[in-house]
N, C-alpha and C positions, 0 to 999 in steps of 0.2 A: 504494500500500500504506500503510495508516494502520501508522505505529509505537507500541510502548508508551512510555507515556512513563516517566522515569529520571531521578532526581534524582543529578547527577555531582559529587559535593566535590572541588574543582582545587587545587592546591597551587600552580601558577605555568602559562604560557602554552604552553609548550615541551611541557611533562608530560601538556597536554592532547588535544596534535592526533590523535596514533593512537588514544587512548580512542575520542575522540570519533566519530572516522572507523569504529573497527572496532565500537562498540555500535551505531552505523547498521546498517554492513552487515548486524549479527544481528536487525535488526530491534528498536531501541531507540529514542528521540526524548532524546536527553540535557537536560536543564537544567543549566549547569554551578552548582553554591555554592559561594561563598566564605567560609571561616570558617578564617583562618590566625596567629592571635597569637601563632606560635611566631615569627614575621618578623623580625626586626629588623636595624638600625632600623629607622625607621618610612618613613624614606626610603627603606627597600629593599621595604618592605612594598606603600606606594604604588606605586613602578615598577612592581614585578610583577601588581600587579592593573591597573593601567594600561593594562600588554602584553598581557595576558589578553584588560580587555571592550576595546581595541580589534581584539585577531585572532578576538574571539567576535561581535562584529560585522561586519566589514567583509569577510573570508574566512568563519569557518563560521557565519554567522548561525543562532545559539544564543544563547539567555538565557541570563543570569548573576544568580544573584540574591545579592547580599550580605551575609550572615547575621550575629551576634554574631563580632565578635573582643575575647574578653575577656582583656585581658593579666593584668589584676590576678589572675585563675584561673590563668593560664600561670602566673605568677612562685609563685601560690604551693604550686601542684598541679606542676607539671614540673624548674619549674629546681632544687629542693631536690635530685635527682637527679643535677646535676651531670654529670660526666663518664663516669657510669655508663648507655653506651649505649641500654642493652638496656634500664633498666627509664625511662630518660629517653622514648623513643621511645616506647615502650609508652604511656606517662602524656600524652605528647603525641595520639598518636592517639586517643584516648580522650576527649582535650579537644574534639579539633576533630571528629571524627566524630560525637560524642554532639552537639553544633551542627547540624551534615548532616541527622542522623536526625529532632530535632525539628523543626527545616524544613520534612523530607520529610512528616510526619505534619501539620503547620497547614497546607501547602498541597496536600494529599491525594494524595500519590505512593505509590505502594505499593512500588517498587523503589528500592536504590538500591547505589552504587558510588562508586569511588576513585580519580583518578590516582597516587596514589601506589602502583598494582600496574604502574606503568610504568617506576619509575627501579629501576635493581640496586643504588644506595647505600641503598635504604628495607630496612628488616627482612622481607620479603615477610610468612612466617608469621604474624607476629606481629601484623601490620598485619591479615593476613583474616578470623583469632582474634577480633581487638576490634571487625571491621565486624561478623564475622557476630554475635559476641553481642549488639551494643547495635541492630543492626536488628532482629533478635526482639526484646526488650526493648520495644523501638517496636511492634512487629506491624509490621516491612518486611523485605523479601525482599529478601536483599542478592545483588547479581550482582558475583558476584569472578570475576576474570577474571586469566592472566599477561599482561600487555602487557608482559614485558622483554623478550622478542625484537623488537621493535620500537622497543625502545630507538634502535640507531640510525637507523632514519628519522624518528625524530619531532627527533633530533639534527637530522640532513640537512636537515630541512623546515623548519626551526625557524630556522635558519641563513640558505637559503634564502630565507625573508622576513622575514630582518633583525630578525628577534626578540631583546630582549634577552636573555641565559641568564647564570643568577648561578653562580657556581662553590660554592655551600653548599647545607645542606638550606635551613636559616633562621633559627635561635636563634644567640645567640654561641656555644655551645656547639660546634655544627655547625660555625661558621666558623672556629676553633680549627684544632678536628678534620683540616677540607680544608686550613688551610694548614701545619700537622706536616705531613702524607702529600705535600704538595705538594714540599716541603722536603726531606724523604728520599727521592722519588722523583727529585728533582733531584740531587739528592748522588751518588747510586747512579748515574745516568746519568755523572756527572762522574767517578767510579770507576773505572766501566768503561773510557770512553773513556779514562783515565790506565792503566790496566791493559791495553789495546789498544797504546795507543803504547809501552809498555814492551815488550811483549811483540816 
């Protein structure tokens, strides 16, 4: 069976095995892109693309093609946003997706989609909002898909073969974020278990 082919924007290695696996099954041929300057550092930036074309190689032999990461955009279209999720997020996808799209159009894809409709910390809506507008924009037909039920086997798989998995989205921002929630969610555990032995 010939598949269509799918220009895929990855966000990291882990995020991409169920994409990948379930746009097959519907009869898709994914190309993954890379275009992620929200990363940082740059040392976290590399590992992750690292782990990517090596599990995009050697397990799902899939092309990667590695598109603009323009930080100096990032820093000066995203980060202004700060700590304010919602429209931080928004202004990041919009970065990296608007990347994807023109990709998708210089190397003549007509479709195209997102790992990030795979993790439950991404903003889902707001993320399929920005795909679907900037692929019209383009002339591409975006394929939004939920992949969070899948969330945890791509955990499982990911694990599995020893993938590395970063605990943030990618910006300092994000890494903040995860380790507050990290931190109260530790505490609260320490809480309880003080409120268990008391009791």
């Amino acid at each position: 069976m010939e598949r269509t082919p799918l220009l895929l924007h990855a966000c990291c290695g882990p995020c991409s095995l169920e994409p990948v696996r379930l746009l097959r099954e519907e009869g898709f041929e994914p190309t993954i892109c890379w275009s992620n300057p929200n990363i940082q550092p740059v040392a976290e930036h590399d590992l992750r693309l690292a782990t990517l074309k090596r599990w995009a190689k050697d397990v799902a032999h899939v092309e990667v093609v590695v598109a603009g990461d323009d930080r100096a955009a990032w820093e000066r279209v995203v980060a202004p946003h700060g700590f304010d999720r919602a429209a931080r997020c928004r202004a990041c996808y919009a970065l990296r997706l608007a990347e994807a799209c023109r990709v998708a159009r210089e190397q003549g894809f007509e479709r195209i989609s997102t790992t990030l409709a795979v993790s439950p910390y991404q903003l889902f809506d707001t993320c399929g909002e920005v795909l679907g507008k900037l692929a019209r924009s383009h002339g591409l037909t975006p394929v939004w898909r939920d992949f969070r039920p899948h969330y945890p086997d791509a955990t499982t798989r990911s694990r599995e073969l020893g993938m590395y998995r970063q605990n943030y989205c990618g910006c300092r921002f994000s890494a903040a974020e995860a380790a507050i929630e990290r931190h109260e969610a530790r505490d609260a555990r320490k809480a309880a278990k003080a409120a268990a032995h008391a009791g």
